[in-house]
N, C-alpha and C positions, 0 to 999 in steps of 0.2 A: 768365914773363909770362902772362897771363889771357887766354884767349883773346876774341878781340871780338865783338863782338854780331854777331848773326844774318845782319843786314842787310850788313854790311860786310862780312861772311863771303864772302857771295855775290856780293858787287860784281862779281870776277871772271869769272862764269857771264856776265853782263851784258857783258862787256867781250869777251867772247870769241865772243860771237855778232853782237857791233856788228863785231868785227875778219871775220869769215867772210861777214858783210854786203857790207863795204867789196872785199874781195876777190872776193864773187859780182858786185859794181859793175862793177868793173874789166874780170871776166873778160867781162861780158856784152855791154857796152857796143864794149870792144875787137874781141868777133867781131862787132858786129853793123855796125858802122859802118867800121870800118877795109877802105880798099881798094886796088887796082893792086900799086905797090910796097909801099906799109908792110903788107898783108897779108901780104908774103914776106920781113921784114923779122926780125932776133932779137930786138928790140922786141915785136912780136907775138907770137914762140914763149916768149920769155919770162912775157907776162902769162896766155897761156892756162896754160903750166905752174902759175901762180898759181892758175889755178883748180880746180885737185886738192886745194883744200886747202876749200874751203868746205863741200861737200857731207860729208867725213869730220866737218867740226869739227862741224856742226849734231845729224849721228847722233852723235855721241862726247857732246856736252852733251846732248843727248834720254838718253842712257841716267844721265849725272851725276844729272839731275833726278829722274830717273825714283827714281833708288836713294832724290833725299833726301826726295821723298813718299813712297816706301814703308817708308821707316823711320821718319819722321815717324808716320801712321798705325799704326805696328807696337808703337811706343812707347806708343801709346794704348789697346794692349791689342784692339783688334778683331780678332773670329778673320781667318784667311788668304781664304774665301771672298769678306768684306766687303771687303777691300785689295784682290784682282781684281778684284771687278766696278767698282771705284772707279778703278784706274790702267788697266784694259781699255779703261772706258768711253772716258777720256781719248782714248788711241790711237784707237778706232773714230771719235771727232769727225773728229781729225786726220787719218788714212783718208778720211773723206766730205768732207772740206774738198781732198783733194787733186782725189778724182773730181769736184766742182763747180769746181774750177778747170781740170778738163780739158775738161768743158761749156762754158765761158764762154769759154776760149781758142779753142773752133771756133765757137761764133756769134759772135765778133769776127772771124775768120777767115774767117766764110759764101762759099763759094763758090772756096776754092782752098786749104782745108787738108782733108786724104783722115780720112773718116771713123775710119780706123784710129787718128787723134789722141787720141780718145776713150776709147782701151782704153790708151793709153802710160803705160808705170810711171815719173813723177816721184819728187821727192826729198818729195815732201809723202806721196805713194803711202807709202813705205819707212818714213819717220818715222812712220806712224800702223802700219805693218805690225809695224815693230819694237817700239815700246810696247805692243802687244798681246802679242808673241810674251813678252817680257819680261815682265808679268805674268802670261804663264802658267805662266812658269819658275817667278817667285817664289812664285806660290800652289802650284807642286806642293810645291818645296823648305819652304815654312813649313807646309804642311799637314804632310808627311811628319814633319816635327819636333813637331809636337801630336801626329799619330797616335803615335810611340814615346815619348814622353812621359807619353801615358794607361797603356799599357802598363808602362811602367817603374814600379814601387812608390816611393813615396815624393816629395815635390814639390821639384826642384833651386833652386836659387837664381835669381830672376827673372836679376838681370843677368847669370850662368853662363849662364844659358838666350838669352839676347839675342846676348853674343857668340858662342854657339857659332852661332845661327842668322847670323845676322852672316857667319861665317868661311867656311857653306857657302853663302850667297848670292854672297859673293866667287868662290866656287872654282866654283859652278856656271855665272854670268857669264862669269868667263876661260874656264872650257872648251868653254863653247858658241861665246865670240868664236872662239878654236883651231879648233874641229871644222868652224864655217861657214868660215873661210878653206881648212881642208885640203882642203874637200871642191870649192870653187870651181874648181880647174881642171879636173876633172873634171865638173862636171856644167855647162859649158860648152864640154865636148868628146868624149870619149868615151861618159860616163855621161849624156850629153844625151835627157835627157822626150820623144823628139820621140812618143810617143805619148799628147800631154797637146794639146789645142787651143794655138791660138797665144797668149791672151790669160792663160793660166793659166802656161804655160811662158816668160814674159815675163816673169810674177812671177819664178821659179825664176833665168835665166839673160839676160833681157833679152835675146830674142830678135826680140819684135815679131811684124811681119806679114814680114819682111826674110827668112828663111831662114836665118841666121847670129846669134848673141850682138853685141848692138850696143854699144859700149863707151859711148855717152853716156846710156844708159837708169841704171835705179837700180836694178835686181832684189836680192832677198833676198841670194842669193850673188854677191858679198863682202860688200856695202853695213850688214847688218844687223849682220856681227861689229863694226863699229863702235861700233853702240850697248849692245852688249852688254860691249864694251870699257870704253867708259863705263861702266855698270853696276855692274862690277868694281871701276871707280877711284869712284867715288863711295859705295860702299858700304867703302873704306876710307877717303874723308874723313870718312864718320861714325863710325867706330871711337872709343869715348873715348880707346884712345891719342893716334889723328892730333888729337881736336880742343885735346888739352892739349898738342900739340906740333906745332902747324899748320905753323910755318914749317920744321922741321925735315921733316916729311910731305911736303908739296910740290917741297921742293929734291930730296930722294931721288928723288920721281917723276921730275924733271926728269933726273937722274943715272941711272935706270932706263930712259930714253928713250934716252940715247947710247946707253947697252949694248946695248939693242935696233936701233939705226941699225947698230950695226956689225956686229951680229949676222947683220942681213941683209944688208949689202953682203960680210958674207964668206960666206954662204952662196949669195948671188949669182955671185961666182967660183971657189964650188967645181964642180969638172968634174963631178960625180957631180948628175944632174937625178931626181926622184922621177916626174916627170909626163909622159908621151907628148909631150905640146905645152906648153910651157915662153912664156907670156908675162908677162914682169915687170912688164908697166905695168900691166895690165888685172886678170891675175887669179892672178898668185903671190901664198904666203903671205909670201915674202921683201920683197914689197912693199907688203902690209901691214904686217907687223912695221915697217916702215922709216916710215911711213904713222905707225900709231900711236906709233911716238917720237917723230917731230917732234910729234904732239899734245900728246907729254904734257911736251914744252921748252915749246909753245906756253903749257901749263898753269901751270907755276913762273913762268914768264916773265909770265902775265894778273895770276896772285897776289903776285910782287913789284909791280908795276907798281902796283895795284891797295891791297897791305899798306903799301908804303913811300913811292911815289914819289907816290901819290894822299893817303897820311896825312898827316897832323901830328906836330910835333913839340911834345909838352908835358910840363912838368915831367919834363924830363930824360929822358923814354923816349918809343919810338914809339907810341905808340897808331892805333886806326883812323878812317880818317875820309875825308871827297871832297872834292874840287874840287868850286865851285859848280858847274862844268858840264862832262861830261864827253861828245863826243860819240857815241864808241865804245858806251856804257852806253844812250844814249838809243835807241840805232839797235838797242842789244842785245832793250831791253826793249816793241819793235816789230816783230819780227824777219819774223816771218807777215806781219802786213800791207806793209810795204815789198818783201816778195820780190814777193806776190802784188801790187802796184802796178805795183814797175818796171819787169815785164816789157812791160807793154800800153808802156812810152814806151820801149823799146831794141827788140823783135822785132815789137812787134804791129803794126796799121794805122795808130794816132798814134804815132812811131816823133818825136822829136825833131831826128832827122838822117836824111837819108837814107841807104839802107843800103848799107855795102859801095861805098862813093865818099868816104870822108874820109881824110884823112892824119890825122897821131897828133896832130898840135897842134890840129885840128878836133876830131875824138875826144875828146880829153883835156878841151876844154871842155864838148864834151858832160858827159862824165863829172863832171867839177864842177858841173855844174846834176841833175844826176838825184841827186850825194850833198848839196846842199843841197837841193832840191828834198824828196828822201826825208828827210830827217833834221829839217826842218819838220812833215811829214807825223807823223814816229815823237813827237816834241814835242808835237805836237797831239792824238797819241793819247794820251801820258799822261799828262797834264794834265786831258783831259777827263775818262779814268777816274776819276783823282785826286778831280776835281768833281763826277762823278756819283757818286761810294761815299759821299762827303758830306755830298751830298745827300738820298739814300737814307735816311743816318741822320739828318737834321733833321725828313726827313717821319716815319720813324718813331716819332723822341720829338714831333713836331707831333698825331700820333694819338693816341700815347698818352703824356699828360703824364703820370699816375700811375705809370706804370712808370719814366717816364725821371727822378722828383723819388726815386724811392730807390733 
């Protein structure tokens, strides 16, 4: 079967950020409102457990993307310098987009959120920290492959030369995911910076102004092997194997995911520990690995969802294809803007509900007006783009007619 066009391809990238959406909803709304009894409720422990999974999925798809711009651009033949300072740049936005959200969330706050707000490392902090870090990787690894290259007598076959670059952007990806997990429990405890200022070691271990690694902050170590994770898988959905055997590629991941789930829960109950201070939730590798397998079931599971149950059926085989409407996609392809909205109506001063006084059925409707509410918003944005790229190009052939008549 042929693999399908571009855009269908990706559906699932979309669908998978609309789903870490829905579940950063959940999780956010349920601490911020929920109070008395239903905050000590398994209702409650259950949806915040929900919320371990949003923060991974967004780095996990930030490094997917990441890989299929930079093999995009790679394929075009521009040397390795020009693809850094092109997917860096990206990252450094993403970076300054989180420190302007950490401005705006204290002059909304003026007057009883502590100045230290302003230095806290968010999930937007990470995501711009990690796309940076990622193509510094990539431009070393593809320079170093030009550099022996020139070296070497004689010119190899472009596409030999593609996959092998390909093979070690994959292996340099997983190892850096590996090396940033192995090294997290330790430099959250033992090997801890404490000779780095607070705001620099915060990067490092999410420490903060607090004296201690804060588990709800977002620092480098674990948070970035995530996207480096990604990075790895993504740079094997572009392999021409995976893409003339997509659906074959993805179930394997999905299969690759158990392995990994049990991997870790059986290295979890081995008596034998590697680390002085041993914490599963926060900063073992064992919970990572367990971490990135549910990612990557979540992966197979957005691509069937997305290949078969979102497709059609024509002349006698599946092809690809949408539903007119799909909400998960819509909320996917908004993702920035609706986080950076809903927090001002769940935590900030216009808060929808009051906070920390509702029961779950109060709650719960909150929560159904902020994912309509948001998903109006995400509609509105891309619709509008839609009509201003449009546009853009009307005016352009409106200026120049002689260009646009041949």
């Amino acid at each position: 079967m042929p693999p399908p066009d571009a855009k269908s391809r990706l559906a699932y990238i979309d669908w998978m950020r609309g789903l870490a959406c829905v579940l950063m909803f959940q999780t956010h709304c349920y601490d911020s409102w929920l109070g008395g009894a239903a905050r000590q409720s398994r209702f409650f422990m259950y949806s915040q457990l929900g919320g371990t999974f949003p923060a991974p999925l967004f780095l996990f798809l930030a490094g997917i993307s990441f890989a299929l711009v930079t093999q995009k651009l790679y394929q075009k033949n521009l040397p390795p310098a020009q693809i850094a300072r092109a997917t860096i740049r990206r990252g450094a936005e993403i970076f300054a987009f989180g420190l302007l959200f950490r401005v705006q969330e204290y002059a909304i706050s003026w007057g009883w959120a502590p100045k230290s707000d302003l230095l806290r490392v968010d999930i937007l902090n990470t995501i711009g920290l990690s796309m940076m870090l990622m193509g510094v990787v990539c431009w070393m690894v593809l320079s170093a492959g030009a550099l022996t290259r020139e070296k070497t007598e004689g010119a190899p076959c472009l596409a030999t030369t593609r996959r092998e670059d390909t093979a070690i952007l994959f292996a340099s990806a997983a190892s850096t995911a590996l090396l940033i997990s192995l090294l997290t429990p330790l430099l959250w405890t033992t090997w801890r910076p404490r000779w780095l200022p607070w705001p620099l070691e915060s990067y490092i271990n999410g420490v903060h102004n607090l004296g201690t690694p804060q588990p709800w902050l977002f620092p480098v170590f674990p948070w970035t092997a995530f996207a480096f994770a990604g990075l790895a898988v993504g740079f094997i959905l572009q392999s021409p194997w995976s893409r003339a055997r997509e659906a074959r590629t993805f179930f394997s991941l999905g299969a690759i995911g158990v392995v990994l789930i049990e991997v870790s829960r059986w290295l979890d109950a081995s008596p034998r520990q590697l680390y002085p201070v041993y914490d599963y939730w926060h900063t073992s590798p064992d919970f990572f690995l367990i971490r990135v397998g549910m990612l990557l079931l979540i992966l197979a599971g957005s691509y069937a969802w997305c290949r078969w149950v979102v497709g059609k059926w024509v002349v006698g085989k599946w092809t690809a294809g949408h539903w007119a409407f799909s909400p998960l996609i819509e909320l996917g392809q908004a993702s920035l803007l609706v986080y950076w909205v809903h927090i001002e109506f769940v935590y900030g001063r216009v808060s929808i509900l009051p906070k920390h006084a509702q029961s779950v059925r109060t709650a719960s409707l909150g929560l159904l007006t902020i994912f309509l509410a948001m998903l109006a918003l995400a509609m509105i944005r891309t619709r509008t783009k839609g009509w201003m790229k449009g546009r853009r190009v009307d005016i352009r052939s409106w200026l120049r007619p002689s260009a646009a008549r041949t």
